[in-house]
C-alpha positions as CSV (number, residue, x, y, z in Angstrom):
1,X,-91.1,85.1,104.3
2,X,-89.3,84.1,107.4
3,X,-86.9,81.7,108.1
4,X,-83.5,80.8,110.3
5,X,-81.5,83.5,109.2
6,X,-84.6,86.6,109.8
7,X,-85.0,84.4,113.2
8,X,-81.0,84.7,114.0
9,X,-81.0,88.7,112.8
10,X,-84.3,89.5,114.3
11,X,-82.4,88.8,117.6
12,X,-81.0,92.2,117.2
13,X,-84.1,93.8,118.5
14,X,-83.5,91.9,121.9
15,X,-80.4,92.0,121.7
16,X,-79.2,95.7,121.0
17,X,-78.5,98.3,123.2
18,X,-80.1,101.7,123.1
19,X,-80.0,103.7,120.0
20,X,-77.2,106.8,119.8
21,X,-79.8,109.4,119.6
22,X,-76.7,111.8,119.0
23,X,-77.1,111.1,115.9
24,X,-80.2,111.4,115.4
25,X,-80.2,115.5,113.8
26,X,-77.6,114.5,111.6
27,X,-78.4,110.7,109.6
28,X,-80.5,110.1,106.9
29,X,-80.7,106.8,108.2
30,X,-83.2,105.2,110.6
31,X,-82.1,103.9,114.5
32,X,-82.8,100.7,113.7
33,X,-80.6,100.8,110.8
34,X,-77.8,102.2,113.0
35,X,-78.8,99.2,115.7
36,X,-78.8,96.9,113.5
37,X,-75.4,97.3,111.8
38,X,-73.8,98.0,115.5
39,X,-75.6,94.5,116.4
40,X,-74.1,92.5,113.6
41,X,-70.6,94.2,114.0
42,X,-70.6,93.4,117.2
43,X,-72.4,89.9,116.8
44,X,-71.8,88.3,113.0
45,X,-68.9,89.7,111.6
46,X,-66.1,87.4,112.2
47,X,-62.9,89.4,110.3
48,X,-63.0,86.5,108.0
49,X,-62.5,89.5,105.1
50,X,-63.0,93.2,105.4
51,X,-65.7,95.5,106.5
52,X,-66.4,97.9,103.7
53,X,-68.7,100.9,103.5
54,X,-69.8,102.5,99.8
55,X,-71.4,106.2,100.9
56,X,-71.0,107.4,104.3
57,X,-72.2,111.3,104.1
58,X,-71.7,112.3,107.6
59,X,-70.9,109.2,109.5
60,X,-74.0,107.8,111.0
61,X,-73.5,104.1,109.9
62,X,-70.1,104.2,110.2
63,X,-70.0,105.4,113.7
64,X,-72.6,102.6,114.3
65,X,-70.4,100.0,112.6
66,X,-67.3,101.1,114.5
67,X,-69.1,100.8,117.8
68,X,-70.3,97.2,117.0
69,X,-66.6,96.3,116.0
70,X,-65.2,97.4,119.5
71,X,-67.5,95.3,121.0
72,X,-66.9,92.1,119.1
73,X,-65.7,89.4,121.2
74,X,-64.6,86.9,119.1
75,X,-62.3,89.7,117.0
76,X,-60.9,90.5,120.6
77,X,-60.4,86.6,121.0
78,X,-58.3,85.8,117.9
79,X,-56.4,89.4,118.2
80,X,-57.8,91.2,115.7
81,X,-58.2,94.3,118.2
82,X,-57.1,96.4,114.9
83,X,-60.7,95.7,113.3
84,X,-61.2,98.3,111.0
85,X,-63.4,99.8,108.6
86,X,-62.8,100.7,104.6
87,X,-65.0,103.9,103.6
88,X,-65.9,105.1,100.2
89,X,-67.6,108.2,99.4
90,X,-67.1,110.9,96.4
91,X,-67.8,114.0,99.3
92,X,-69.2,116.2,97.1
93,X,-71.9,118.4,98.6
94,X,-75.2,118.7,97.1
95,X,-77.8,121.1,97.8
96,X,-80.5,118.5,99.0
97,X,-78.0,117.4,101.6
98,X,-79.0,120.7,103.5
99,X,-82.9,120.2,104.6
100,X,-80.7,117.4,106.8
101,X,-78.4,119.7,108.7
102,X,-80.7,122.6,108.9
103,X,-80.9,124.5,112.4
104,X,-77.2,123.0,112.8
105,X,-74.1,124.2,112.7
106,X,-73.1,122.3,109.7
107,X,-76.0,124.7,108.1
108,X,-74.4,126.6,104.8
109,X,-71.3,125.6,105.8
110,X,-70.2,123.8,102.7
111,X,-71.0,125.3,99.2
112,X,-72.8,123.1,96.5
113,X,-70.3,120.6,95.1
114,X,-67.7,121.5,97.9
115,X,-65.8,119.1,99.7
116,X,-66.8,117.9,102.7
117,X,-64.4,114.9,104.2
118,X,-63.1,117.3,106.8
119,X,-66.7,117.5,108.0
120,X,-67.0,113.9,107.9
121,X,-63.9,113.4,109.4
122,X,-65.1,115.8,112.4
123,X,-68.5,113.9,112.5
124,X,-66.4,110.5,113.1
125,X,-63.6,111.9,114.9
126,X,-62.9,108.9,117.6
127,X,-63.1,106.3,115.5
128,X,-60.7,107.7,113.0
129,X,-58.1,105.2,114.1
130,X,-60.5,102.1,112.9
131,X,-60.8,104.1,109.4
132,X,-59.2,103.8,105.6
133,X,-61.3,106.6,104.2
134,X,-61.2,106.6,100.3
135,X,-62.4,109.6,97.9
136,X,-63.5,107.6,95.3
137,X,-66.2,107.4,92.0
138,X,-68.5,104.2,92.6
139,X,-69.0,104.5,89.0
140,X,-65.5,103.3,88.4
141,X,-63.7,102.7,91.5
142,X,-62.2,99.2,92.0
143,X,-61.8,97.2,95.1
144,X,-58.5,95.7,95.6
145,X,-58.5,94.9,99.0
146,X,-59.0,91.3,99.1
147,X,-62.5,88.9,100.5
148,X,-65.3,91.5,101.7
149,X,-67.5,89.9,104.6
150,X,-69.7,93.0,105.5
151,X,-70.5,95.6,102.3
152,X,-73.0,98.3,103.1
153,X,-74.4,100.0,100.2
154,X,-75.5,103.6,100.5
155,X,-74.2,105.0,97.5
156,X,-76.5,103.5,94.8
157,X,-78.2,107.0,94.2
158,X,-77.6,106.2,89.9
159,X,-77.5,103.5,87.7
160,X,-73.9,104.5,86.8
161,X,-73.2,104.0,90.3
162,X,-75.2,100.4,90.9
163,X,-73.5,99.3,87.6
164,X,-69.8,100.0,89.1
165,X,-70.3,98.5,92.1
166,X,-72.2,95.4,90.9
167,X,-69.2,94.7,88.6
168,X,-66.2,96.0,91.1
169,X,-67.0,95.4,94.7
170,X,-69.7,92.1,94.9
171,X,-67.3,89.3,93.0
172,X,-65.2,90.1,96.5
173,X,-67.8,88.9,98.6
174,X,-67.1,86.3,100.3
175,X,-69.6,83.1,99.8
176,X,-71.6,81.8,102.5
177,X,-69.8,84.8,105.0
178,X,-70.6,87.6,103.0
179,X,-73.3,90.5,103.8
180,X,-74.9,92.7,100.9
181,X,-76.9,95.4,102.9
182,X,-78.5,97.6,101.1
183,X,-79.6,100.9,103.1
184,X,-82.1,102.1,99.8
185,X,-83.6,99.1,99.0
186,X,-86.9,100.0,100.3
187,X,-87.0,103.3,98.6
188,X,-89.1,104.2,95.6
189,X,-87.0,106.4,93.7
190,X,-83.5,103.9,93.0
191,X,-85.5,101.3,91.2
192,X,-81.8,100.0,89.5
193,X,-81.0,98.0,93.2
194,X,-84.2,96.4,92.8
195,X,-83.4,95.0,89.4
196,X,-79.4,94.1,89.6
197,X,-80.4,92.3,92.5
198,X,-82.8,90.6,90.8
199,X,-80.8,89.9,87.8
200,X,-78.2,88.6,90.3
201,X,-80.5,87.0,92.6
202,X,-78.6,83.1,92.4
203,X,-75.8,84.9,94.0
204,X,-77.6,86.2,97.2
205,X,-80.2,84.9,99.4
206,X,-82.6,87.4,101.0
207,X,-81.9,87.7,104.9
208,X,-83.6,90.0,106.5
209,X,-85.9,93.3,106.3
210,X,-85.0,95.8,108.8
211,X,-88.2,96.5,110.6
212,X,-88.9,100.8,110.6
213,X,-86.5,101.4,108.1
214,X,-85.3,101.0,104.2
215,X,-82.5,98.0,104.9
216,X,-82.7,95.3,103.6
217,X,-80.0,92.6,104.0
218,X,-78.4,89.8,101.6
219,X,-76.1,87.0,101.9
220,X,-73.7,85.8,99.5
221,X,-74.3,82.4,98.7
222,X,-71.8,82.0,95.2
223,X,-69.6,84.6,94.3
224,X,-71.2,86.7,91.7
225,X,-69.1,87.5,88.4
226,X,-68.1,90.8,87.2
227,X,-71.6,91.6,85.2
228,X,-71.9,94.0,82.8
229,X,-75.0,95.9,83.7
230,X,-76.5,98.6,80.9
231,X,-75.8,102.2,81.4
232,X,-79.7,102.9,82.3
233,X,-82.6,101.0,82.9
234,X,-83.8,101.5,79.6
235,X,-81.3,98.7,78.4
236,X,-83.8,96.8,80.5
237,X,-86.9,95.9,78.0
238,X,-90.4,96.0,80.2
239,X,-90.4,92.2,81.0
240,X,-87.2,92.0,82.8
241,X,-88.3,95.0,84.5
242,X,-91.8,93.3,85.4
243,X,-90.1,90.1,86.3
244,X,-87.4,92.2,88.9
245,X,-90.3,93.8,90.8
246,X,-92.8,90.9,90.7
247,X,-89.6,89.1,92.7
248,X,-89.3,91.6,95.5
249,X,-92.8,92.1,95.7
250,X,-92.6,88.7,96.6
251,X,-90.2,89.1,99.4
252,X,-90.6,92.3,101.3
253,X,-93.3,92.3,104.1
254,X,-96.6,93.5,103.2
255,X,-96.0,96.7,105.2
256,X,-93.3,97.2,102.4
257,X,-95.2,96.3,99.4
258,X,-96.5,100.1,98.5
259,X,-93.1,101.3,98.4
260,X,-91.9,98.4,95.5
261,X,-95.3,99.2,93.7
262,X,-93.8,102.4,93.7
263,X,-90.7,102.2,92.7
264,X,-91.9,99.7,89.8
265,X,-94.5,103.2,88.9
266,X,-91.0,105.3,89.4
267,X,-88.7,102.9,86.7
268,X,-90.8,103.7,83.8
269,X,-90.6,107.7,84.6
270,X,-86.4,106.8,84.6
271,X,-86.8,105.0,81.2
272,X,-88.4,107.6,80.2
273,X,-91.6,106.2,80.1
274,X,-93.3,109.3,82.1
275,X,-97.1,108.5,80.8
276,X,-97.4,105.2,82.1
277,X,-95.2,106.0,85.2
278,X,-97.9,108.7,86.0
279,X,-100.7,106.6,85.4
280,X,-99.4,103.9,87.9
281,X,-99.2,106.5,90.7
282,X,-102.7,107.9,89.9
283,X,-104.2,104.9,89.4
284,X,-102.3,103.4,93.6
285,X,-103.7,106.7,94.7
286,X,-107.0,106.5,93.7
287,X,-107.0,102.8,94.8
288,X,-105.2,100.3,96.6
289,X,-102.4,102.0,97.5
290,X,-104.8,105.5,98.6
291,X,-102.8,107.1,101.3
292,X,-99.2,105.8,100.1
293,X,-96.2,107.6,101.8
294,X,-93.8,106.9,99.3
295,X,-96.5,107.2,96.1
296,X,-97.0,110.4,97.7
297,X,-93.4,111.3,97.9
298,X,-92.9,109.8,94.8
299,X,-95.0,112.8,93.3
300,X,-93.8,115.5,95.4
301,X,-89.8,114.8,94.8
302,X,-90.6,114.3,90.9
303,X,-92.5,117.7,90.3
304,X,-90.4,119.4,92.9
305,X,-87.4,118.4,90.7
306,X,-89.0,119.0,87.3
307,X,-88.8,114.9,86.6
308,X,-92.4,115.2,85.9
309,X,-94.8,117.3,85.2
310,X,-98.0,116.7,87.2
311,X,-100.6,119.9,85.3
């Protein structure tokens, strides 16, 4: 689907400058994800309401946020030089966060479930000044800063987590202004984004698909209420989970569409539905989706993990 709004953000492709390849060795997120977001900071965001980030790990989009912020003109026009940027993150260490920083110096340097914001904070040092950093639970954390224009997601790694900030940071968006980006949304294993969104789908229109990356971007059209989403997806029966991934089927590219199929295949191994989650990926291997990336890591990260057993 393409329309004015993918034609205005595609721009960013002409538009943006080179990609900060400093920091590259340490993001989990793609270049075009950091151009992107350094593009609309710089291009869309108007300071209409606040620029809010929910998981941060070690900086990458917030540095490319920041950057897009100095550069704002209009923000410099109206005298909002003291643009700024709210950050969220629990900054626990986990041990899957070290395959990212191997061959670094940031290798073993924090235990499992140690802190790292003083890492963080090193990683972001001069834009520090732009920053409100916040140790927070997503799961229960509540915004209270007022309108949100700009709310990246990277922190929906659980349905605990979608669930808290479906109900305590969207009903802040602001309508018509307000940006939803969501940096997993093209990933097979967090299947919950996938259906809130579709559950809440009057609220937002889809924007725009980051091309070589996982973002996908939303725009608040109505402000969303404060919905009560289940605990799990298994307080989702099968047809609202059918319906949610028949819709962004729908809308992603057909690049894209393998990785949805997958995710659908994943949301019955989280319900634990593991037999007919397993069929799904054997059956896209063996057929139309033969060769899959993420069916493929869909399978690796499960038996690596002990999710499923594959014997």
């Amino acid at each position: 689907m393409s329309g004015p709004l993918d034609r205005l953000h595609n721009r960013f492709l002409e538009q943006s400058g080179a990609a900060d390849l400093t920091d590259f060795r340490l993001a989990m997120t793609t270049v075009n994800e950091r151009r992107y977001l350094e593009w609309y900071a710089a291009n869309l965001y108007s300071g209409a309401g606040a620029a809010v980030e929910l998981g941060c790990w070690l900086g990458s989009l917030t540095r490319a946020v920041c950057r897009g912020l100095q550069q704002n003109r209009a923000l410099r026009e109206i005298g909002e030089s003291g643009a700024g940027l709210e950050v969220f993150d629990r900054f626990e260490w986990d041990s899957t966060m070290e395959s990212w920083v191997a061959g670094t110096s940031l290798a073993g340097r924090t235990p499992e479930g140690g802190d790292y914001e003083a890492v963080f904070r090193e990683q972001v040092g001069e834009y520090l000044p732009m920053l409100r950093i916040h140790r927070a639970d997503l799961a229960n954390e509540r915004w209270t800063g007022g309108p949100i224009e700009l709310l990246v997601v990277d922190a929906m790694k659980t349905m605990p987590t979608a669930r808290g900030i479906c109900r305590n940071f969207y009903p802040a968006l602001l309508p018509e202004r307000g940006y939803l980006i969501h940096q997993d949304f093209l990933h097979f294993f967090h299947g919950w984004i996938h259906v809130t969104t579709y559950v809440l789908r009057d609220f937002f229109e889809w924007t725009y698909e980051v091309p070589d990356s996982d973002m996908v971007v939303f725009r608040c059209v109505r402000r969303p209420p404060e919905y009560q989403f289940p605990e799990d997806l298994s307080g989702f029966s099968d047809s609202e989970i059918t319906a949610a991934f028949d819709w962004v089927e729908e809308h992603v590219s057909p690049a894209k569409r393998h990785t949805i199929a997958a995710a659908r295949a994943m949301s019955y191994i989280h319900r634990g539905k593991d037999e007919i989650g397993k069929r799904m990926v054997r059956e896209a291997l063996n057929g139309r989706y033969a060769g899959s990336a993420s069916f493929q890591a869909l399978k690796a990260f499960t038996g690596r993990f002990g999710i499923v057993n594959w014997d």
